[in-house]
Kinemage of the C-alpha trace (Angstrom):
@kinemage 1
@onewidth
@group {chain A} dominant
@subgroup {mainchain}
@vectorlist {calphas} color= white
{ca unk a 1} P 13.018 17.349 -23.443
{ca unk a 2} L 13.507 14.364 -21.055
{ca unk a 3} L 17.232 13.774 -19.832
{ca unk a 4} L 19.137 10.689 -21.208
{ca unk a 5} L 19.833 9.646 -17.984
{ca unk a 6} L 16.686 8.016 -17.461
{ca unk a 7} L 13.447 8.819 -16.035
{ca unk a 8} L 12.215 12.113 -14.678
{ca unk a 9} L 12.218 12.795 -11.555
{ca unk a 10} L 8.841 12.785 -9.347
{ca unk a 11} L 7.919 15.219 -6.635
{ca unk a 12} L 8.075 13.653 -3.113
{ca unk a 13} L 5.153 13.417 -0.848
{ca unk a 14} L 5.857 15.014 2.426
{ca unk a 15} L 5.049 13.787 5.772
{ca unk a 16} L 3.455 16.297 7.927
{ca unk a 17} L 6.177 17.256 10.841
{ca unk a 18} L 3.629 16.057 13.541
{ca unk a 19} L 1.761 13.118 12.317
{ca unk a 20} L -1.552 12.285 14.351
{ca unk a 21} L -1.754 8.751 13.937
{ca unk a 22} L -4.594 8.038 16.380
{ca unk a 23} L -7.441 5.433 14.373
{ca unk a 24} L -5.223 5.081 11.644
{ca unk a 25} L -3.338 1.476 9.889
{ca unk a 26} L 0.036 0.870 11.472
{ca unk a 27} L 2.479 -1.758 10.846
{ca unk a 28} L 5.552 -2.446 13.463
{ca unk a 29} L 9.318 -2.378 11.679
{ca unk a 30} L 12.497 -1.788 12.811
{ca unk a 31} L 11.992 -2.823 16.241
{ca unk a 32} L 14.441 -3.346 19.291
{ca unk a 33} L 12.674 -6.131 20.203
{ca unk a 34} L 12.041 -8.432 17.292
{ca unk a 35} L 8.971 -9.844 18.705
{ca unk a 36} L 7.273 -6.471 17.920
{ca unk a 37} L 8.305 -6.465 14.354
{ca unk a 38} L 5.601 -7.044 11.912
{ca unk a 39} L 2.674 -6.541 14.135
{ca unk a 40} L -0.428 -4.553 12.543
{ca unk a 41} L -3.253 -2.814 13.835
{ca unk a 42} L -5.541 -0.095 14.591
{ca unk a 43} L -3.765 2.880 17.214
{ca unk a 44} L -6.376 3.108 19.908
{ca unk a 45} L -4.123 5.777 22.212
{ca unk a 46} L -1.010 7.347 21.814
{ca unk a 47} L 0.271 8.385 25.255
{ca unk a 48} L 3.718 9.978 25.629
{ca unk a 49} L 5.920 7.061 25.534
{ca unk a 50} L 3.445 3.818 24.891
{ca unk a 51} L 1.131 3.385 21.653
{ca unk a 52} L -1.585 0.622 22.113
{ca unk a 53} L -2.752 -1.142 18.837
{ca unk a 54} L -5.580 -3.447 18.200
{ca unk a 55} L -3.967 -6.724 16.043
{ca unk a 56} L -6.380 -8.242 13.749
{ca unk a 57} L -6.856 -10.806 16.058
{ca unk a 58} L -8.264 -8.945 18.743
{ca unk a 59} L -5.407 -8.431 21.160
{ca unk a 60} L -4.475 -5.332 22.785
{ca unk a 61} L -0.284 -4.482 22.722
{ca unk a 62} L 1.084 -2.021 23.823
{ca unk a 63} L 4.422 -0.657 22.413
{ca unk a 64} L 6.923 1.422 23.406
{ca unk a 65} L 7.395 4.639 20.749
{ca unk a 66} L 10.893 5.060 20.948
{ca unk a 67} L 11.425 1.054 19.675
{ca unk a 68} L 10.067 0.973 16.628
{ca unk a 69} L 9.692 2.729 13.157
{ca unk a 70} L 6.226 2.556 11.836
{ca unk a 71} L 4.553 2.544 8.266
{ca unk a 72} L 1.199 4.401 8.807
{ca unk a 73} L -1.221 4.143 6.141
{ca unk a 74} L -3.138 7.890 5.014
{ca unk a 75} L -5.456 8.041 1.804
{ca unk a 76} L -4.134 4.926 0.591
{ca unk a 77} L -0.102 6.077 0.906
{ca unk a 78} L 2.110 4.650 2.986
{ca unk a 79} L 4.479 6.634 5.254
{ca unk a 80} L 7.283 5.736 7.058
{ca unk a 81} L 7.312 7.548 10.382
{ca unk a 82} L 9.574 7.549 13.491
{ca unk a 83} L 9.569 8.663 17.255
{ca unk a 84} L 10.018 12.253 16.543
{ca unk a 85} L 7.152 12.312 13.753
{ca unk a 86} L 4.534 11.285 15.698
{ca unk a 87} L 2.544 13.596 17.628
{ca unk a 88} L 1.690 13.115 21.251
């Protein structure tokens, strides 16, 4: 019997502790710099400190990883993943 509180309560995806997010969907948010915020692209390398992403326009940026949070699209969800989630 459902609680009269409201609705029921829905299991939480979990995010891997080490997400590869090489050739996946990323979105900028969050950022130090608020020039980076809102920029989306393809990851094309992940080194230890930088991420480079290919906008939709066709430009190259690189970005450091310890600036920004980052929603990462996987099987149509969408994650949001810090420095410390992302594997290297």
């Amino acid at each position: 019997m459902p609680s009269k509180r409201g609705r029921r309560r829905t299991k939480k995806s979990r995010i891997p502790h080490r997400l590869n997010i090489l050739y996946r969907f990323v979105e900028c948010v969050d950022c130090r710099n608020r020039y980076c915020n809102g920029i989306k692209g393809l990851v094309i390398d992940v080194t230890k400190t930088n991420i480079k992403i290919l906008t939709i326009f066709g430009d190259i940026v690189i970005i450091p990883i310890d600036e920004c949070r980052y929603y990462v699209r996987i099987n149509n969800r969408e994650f949001l993943v810090n420095s410390r989630q992302i594997a290297k």
